[in-house]
C-alpha positions, 0 to 999 in steps of 0.5 A: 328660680331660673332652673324653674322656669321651664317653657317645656315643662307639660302638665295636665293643665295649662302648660308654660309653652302654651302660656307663653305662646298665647300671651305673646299673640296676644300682645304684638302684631308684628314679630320681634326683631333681635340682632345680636352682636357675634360672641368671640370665643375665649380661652381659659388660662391659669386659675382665672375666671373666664365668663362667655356669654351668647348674644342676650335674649329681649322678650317684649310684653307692652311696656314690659321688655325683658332682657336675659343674658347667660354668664358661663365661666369657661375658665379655670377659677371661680368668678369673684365680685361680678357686677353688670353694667347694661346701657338701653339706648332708645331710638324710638319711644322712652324709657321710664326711670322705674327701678327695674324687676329682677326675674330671678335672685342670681344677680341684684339690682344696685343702681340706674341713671340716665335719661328717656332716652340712654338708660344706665342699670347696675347689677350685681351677683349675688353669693355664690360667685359662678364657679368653674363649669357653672352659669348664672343668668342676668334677667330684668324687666323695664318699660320702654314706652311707645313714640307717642302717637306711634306704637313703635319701641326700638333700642340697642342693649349694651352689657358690660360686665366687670371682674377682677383681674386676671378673670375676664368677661365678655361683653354683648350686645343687642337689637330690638323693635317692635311694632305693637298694634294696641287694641285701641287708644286708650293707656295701657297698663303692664302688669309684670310679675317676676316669680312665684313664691311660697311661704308658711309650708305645713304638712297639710297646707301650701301657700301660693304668692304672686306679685304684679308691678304695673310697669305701663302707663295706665292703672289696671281697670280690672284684673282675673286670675286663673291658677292651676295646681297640680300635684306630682306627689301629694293629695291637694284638697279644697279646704282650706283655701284661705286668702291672706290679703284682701287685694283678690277673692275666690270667685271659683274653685273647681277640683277634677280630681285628687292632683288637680284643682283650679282656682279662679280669682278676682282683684276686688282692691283698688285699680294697681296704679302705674309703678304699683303693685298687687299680690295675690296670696293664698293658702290651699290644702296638700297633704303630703304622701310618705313626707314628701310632695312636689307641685305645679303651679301656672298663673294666668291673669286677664286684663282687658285690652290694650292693658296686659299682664304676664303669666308665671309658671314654678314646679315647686318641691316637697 
């Protein structure tokens, strides 16, 4: 699902940069600072995997940090039996043991251990092993949450991935603070949602997924959702919209023309507790044209402040 997540990908409706754009206005007051350590360049030699990974990237949301780091195999061989080894070491706030949320499938949580402060997750590729020229991208989500009495996150990130020999894999490491202004005192919740998924595809319907895991320290008072649909191929329809769980509920659908449809929802169900979670999921008509269709899809939920919740994005294929 990585090739899917676009931050450029425009459409007629809300796009992802936008999306991503406002969310992060709306959630820091102070901009995120990242150091990275320097990555030394490898070369490859007989038959044997050589993964070089750039400085890994932090994306903070709340309690919600992401880390996401990038594994190209610069070698001759494929990559065999990979595991990543990341250590979150906390000089200010604490880390929660919540088991972590994987953005994508290229890579699988395995295990954790640790404390508040040094946090010890254990990742590994899924099949297939990166191959000679490919890339695969490691990318979570934990909660560090703030000092108490301050707003203020800080850690080092260390990644250590292993391979058998003669590959090799270069470790990285990196930096981040944050000084996070919350609208009022109150606990927040963080609502994290991963990927987008779609299940029981006919030839006149398409149904939409989407998981939020409160990764705060609060439960999630109340909570909209706004998903804008557009179609590159295919006609969308208003019926049926058929709600497949009784967690939201449709409380407007306005349709501008044969390609485009917004859909508004409502969390009805009880607040999401901390380290809960809640899925929207609905079926919308889509009549494919000539056997084939292709959609876009943008989420974006609201939460009242300082809670906050994460929006998601998927061009999804006939």
């Amino acid at each position: 699902m990585q090739g899917e997540q676009d931050l450029n990908h425009a459409s007629t409706g809300l796009s992802r940069r936008r999306l991503v754009k406002t969310a992060g206005n709306a959630a820091w007051a102070a901009p995120v600072i990242v150091a990275a350590s320097a990555a030394p360049a490898y070369a490859s030699s007989g038959s044997a995997a050589v993964l070089q990974a750039p400085a890994p990237s932090v994306s903070l949301l709340g309690n919600a940090i992401t880390i996401r780091s990038r594994y190209q195999n610069i070698g001759t061989g494929p990559a065999d039996s990979m595991s990543v080894t990341v250590t979150v070491t906390a000089s200010t706030g604490s880390i929660t043991a919540s088991e972590p949320v994987m953005e994508n499938d290229a890579f699988a949580f395995a295990s954790q251990s640790g404390n508040a402060t040094t946090r010890v997750y254990t990742f590994v590729k899924v099949a297939p092993q990166i191959a000679v020229g490919d890339n695969a991208t490691l990318a979570f989500t934990y909660a560090h949450i703030a000092a108490p009495g301050t707003s203020q996150r800080a850690a080092n990130v260390s990644l250590a991935p292993v391979v058998p020999p003669p590959s090799s894999a270069q470790a990285t490491s990196g930096n981040y603070t944050s000084n996070e202004q919350p609208a009022n005192t109150a606990e927040a919740a963080v609502l994290v949602s991963p990927y987008l998924a779609t299940f029981r595809t006919t030839p006149t319907t398409m149904d939409l997924a989407c998981n939020w895991r409160n990764l705060g320290t609060g439960t999630s008072p109340s909570m909209d959702v706004v998903v804008t649909l557009t179609a590159g191929v295919g006609t969308l329809t208003m019926d049926p919209i058929a709600m497949s769980n009784a967690a939201f509920e449709l409380v407007e659908r306005v349709q501008s023309s044969g390609n485009q449809m917004v859909l508004t929802f409502r969390r009805v169900a009880p607040p999401i507790p901390v380290e809960g979670n809640s899925t929207l999921d609905f079926t919308f008509g889509f009549t494919q044209a000539a056997g084939v269709r292709t959609i876009e899809a943008n989420v974006v939920p609201s939460v009242p402040a300082p809670h906050s919740a994460t929006a998601s994005y998927r061009s999804l294929p006939g």
